[in-house]
C-alpha positions, -999 to +999 in steps of 0.1 A: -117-509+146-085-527+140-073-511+172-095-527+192-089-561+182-057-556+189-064-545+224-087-571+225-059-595+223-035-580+246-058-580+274-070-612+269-035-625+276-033-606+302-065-615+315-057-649+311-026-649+327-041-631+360-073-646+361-063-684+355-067-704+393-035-721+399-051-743+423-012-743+441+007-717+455+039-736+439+024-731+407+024-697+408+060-696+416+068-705+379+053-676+364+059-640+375+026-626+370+036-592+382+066-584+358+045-601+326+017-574+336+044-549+335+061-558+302+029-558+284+016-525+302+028-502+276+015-513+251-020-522+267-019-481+279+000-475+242-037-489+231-063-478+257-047-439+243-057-449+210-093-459+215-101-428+237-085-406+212-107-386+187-097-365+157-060-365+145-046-378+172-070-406+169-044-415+140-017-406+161-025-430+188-035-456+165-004-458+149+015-454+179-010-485+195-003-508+162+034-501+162+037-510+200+016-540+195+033-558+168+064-550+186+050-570+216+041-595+193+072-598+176+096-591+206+073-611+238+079-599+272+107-629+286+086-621+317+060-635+300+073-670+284+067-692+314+031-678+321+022-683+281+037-724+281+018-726+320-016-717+314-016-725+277-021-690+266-011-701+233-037-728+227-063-707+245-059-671+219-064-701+190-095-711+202-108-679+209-097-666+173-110-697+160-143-687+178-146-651+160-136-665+127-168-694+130-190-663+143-179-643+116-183-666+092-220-674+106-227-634+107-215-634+072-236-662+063-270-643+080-261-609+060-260-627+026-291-642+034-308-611+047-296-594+014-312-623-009-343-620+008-343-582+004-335-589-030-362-615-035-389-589-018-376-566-044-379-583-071-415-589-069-425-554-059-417-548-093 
């Protein structure tokens, strides 16, 4: 599970970074797209292994995938510094955490309901 969150996150920076419309051609110019895909690429393949992995070298790959991941998170592609501060990658991955923690928290918030209920139904069978 943890592995595909952080897959999740790696290819929605690189999502990000190729799908945002520029709008100029000098804008692109800035920010070489093409060598930030290619820095992160290991480590998005490093994690794409991992989640079609089964068995034991499910753990394998998963380790493999985490290790490679909090090394791109620790060591950032240079390639990739002027695409993060051009397109706001930064301020984009906060808001879209921010958006899984509130759903989270609201999910969270319908279980403990559901299970009060089920208790309260309980409760009165007997």
């Amino acid at each position: 599970m943890q592995f595909t969150y952080i897959f999740a996150v790696l290819f929605m920076i690189a999502s990000t970074v190729l799908a945002v419309p520029t709008g100029r051609i000098s804008m692109r110019a800035s920010c070489d797209i093409g060598g930030c895909v290619s820095a992160l690429a290991p480590t998005v393949s490093s994690c794409a292994n991992a989640i079609g992995s089964k068995g034991k070298d499910l753990v394998s790959a998963g380790i493999s995938c985490l290790s490679d991941a909090a090394n791109t998170v620790t060591n950032f592609p240079a390639d990739c510094n002027q695409c993060l501060k051009q397109f706001d990658i930064v301020g984009k991955a906060k808001a879209a955490g921010t958006a899984i923690k509130n759903a989270a928290e609201g999910a969270a918030d319908e279980v403990e309901d559901v299970a009060e209920k089920a208790g309260d139904a309980i409760k009165k069978i007997f």
